[in-house]
Backbone bond lengths (Angstrom), bond angles and torsions (degrees), N, CA, C in turn:
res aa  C-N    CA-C-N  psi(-1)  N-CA   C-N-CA  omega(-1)  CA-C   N-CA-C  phi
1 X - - - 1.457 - - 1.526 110.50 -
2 X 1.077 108.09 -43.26 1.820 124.32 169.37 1.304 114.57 -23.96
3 X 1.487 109.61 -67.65 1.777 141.01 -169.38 1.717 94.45 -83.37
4 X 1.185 138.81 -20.42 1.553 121.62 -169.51 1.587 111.21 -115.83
5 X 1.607 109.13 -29.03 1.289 112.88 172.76 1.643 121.25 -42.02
6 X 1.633 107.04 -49.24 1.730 107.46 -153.85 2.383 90.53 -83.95
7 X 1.328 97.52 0.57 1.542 91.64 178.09 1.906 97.11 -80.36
8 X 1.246 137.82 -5.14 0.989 127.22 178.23 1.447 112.97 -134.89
9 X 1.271 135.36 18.03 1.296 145.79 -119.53 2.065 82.42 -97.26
10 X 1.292 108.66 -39.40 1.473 121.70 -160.72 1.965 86.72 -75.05
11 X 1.197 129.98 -43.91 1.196 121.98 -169.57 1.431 139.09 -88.42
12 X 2.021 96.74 -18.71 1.403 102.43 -165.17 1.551 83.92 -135.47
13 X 1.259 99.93 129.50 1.561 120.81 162.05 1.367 102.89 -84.85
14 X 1.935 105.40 118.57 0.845 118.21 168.28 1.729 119.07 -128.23
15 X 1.505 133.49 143.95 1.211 117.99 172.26 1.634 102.49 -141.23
16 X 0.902 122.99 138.50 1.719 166.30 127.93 2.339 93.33 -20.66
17 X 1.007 91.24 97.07 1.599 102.71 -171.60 1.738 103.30 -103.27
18 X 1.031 121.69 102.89 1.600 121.69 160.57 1.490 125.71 -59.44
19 X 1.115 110.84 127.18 1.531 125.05 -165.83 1.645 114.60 -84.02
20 X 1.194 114.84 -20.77 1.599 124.68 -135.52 2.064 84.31 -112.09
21 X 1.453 137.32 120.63 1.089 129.08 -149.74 1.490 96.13 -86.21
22 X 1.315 115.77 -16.31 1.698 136.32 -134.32 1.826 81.52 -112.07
23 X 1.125 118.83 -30.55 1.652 103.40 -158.78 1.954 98.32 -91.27
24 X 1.424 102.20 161.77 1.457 87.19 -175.27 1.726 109.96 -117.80
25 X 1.526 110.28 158.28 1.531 79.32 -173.65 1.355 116.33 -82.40
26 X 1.161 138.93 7.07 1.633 126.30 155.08 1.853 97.84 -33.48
27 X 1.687 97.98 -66.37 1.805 89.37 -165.54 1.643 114.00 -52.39
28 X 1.201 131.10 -21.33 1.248 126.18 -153.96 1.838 93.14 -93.63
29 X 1.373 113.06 -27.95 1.310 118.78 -172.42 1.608 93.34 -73.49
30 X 1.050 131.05 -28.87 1.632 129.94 -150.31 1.703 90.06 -91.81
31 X 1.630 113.82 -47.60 1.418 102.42 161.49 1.258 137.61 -62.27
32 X 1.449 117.63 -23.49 1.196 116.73 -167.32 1.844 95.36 -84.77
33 X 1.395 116.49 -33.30 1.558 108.49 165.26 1.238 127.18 -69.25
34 X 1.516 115.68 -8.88 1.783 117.40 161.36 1.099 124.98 -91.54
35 X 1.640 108.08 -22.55 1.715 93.60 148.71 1.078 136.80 -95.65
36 X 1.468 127.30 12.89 1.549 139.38 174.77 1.633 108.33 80.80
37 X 1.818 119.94 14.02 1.181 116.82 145.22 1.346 144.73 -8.12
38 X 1.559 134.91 67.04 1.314 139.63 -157.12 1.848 108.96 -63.60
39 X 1.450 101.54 -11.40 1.572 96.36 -150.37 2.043 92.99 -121.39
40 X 1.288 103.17 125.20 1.556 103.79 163.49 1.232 114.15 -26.01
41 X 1.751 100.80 155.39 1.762 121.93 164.34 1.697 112.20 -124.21
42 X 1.157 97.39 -178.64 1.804 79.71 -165.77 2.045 75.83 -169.10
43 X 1.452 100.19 155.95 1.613 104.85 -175.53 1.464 99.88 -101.30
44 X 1.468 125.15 133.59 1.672 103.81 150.07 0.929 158.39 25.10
45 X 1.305 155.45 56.86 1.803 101.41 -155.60 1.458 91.00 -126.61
46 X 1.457 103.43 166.55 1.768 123.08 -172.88 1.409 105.18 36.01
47 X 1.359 115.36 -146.18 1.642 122.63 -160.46 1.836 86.17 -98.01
48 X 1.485 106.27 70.90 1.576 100.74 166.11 1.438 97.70 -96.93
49 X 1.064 145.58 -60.34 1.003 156.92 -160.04 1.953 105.57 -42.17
50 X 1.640 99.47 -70.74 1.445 105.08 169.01 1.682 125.96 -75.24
51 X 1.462 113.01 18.01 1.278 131.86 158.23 1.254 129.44 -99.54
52 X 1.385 98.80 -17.25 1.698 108.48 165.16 1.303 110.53 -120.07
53 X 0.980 120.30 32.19 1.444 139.47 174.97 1.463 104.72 56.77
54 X 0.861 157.82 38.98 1.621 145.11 -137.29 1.754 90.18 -108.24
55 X 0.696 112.53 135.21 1.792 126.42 -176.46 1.911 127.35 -117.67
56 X 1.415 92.78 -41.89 1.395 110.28 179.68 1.359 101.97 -115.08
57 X 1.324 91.34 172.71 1.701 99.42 153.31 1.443 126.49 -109.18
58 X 1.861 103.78 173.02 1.558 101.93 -135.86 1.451 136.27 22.36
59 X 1.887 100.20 71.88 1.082 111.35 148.91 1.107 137.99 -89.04
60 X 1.386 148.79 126.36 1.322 158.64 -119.67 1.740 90.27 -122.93
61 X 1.246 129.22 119.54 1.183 123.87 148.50 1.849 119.34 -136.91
62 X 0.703 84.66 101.64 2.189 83.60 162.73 1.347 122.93 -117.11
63 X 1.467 81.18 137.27 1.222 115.75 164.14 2.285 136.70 -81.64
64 X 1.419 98.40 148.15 1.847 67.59 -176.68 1.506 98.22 -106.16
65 X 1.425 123.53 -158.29 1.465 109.62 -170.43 1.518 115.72 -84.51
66 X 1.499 112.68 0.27 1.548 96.62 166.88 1.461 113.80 -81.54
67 X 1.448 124.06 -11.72 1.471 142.02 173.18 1.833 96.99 94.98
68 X 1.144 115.08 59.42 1.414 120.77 151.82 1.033 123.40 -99.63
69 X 1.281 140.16 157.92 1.544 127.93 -167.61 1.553 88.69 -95.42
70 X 1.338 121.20 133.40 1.159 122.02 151.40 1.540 125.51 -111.10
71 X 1.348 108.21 8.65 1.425 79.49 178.44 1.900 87.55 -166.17
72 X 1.387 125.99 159.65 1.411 116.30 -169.35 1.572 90.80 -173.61
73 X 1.512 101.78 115.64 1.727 111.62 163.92 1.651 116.24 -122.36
74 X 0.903 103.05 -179.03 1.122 104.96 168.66 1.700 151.44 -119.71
75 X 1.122 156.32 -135.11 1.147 140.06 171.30 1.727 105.94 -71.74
76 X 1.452 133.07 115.36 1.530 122.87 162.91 1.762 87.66 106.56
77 X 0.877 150.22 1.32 1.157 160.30 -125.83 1.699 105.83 -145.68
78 X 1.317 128.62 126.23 1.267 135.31 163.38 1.975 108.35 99.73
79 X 1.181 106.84 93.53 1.315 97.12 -174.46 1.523 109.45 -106.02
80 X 1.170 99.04 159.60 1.838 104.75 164.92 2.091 116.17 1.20
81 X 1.206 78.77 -84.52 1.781 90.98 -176.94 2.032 112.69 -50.69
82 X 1.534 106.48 -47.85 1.708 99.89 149.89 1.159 127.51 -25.20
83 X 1.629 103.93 -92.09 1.096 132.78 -172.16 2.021 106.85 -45.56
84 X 0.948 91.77 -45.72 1.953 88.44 172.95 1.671 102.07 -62.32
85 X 0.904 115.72 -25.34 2.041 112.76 -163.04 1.707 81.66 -87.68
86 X 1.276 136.93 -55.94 1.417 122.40 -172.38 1.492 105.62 -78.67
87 X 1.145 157.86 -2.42 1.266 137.77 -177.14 1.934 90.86 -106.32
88 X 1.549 115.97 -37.64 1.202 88.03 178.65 1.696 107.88 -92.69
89 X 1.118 124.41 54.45 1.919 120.22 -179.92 1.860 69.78 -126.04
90 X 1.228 142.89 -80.33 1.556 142.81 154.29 1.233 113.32 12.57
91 X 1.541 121.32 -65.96 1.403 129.30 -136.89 2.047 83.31 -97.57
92 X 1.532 103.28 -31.74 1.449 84.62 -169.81 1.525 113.76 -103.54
93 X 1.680 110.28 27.57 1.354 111.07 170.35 1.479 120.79 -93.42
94 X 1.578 101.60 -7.08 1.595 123.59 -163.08 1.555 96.55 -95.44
């Protein structure tokens, strides 16, 4: 995701969502700058989490810009070559 994100970075809004209700995103920002994270984080909020059913962690969900889910993996799930087929099916609906 690292290496394929900044190829669409201008087209597809993407954010890095914290799970943990208790953590704040200062900390998640401080990680996402120690691992050289190109792409925003953003915290939770209200019953989003159990509204998108999200169960585990790193769950993968997108949406396209009418806000349909198009696409949903799961933990270990979505590699490079994926993730390029959904950001550019995204990038070329805009």
């Amino acid at each position: 995701m690292k290496n394929v994100y900044p190829e669409y970075a201008d087209q597809v809004a993407f954010y890095a969502v914290g799970t943990d209700p208790n953590e704040a995103v200062e900390r998640l920002e401080g990680y996402r700058q120690q691992q050289g994270y190109p792409w925003p984080v953003a915290v939770a909020q209200g019953a989003m989490l159990r509204d998108l059913n999200v169960l585990v962690q790193s769950t993968k969900v997108v949406f396209d810009s009418r806000g349909v889910q198009v696409y949903r993996a799961g933990f270990g799930q979505g590699g490079p070559d994926e993730w390029r087929k959904v950001f550019e099916d995204l990038a070329s609906e805009s």
